[in-house]
N, C-alpha and C positions, 0 to 999 in steps of 0.2 A: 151271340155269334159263335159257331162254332171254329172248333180247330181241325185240320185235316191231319192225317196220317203222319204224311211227310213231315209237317212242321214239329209234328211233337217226335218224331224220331232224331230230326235236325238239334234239339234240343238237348235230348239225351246224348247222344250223338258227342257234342259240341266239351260235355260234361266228362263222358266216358267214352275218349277214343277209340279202345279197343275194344268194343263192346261189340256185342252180335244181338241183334236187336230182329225182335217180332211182333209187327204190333196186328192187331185184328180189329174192324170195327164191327161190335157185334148187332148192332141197331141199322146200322148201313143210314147214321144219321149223321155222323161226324163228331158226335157226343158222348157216346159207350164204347171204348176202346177195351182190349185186353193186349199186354206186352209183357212178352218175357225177352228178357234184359242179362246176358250174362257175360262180367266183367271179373276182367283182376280184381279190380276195386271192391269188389265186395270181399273175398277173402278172407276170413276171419272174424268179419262183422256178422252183427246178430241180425236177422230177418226184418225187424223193426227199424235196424241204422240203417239194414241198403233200401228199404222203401220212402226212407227219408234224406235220401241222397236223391235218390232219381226225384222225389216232390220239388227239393230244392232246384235240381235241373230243369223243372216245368217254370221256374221261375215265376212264377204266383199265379198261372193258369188254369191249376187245379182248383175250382168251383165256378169257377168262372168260364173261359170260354172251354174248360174241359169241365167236363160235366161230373164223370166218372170211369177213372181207369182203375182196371184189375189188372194187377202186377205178378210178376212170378219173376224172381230173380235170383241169381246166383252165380257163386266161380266157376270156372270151367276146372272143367274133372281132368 
């Protein structure tokens, strides 16, 4: 089953308030997403921790009804 747009933005979202969030489906399947995600929250953390913050925000989604998302994340400048 896939996941739509909205839902997995809702998700992040829900995680990281202030976040400014862009997601793309690149497959036009609802399956291959690409999101750039940029929060306070990352801040200071390493590239590896903010991609494991946002996984934790998919709340166990990622392989399953998300297929594969490419991430780009970071603080705002």
């Amino acid at each position: 089953m896939a996941m739509p747009a909205s839902e997995i933005e809702a998700l992040i979202k829900s995680a990281f308030p202030d976040a400014h969030i862009s997601i793309e489906d690149l497959a036009g399947d609802n399956d291959h997403f690409a999101a750039t995600i940029v929060s306070e929250a990352f801040r200071g953390l390493s590239r590896v921790r903010q991609h494991q913050l946002v996984y934790a925000a998919l709340q166990g989604n990622m392989g399953g009804a998300l297929h594969a998302l490419a991430l780009q994340t970071s603080a705002p400048e």
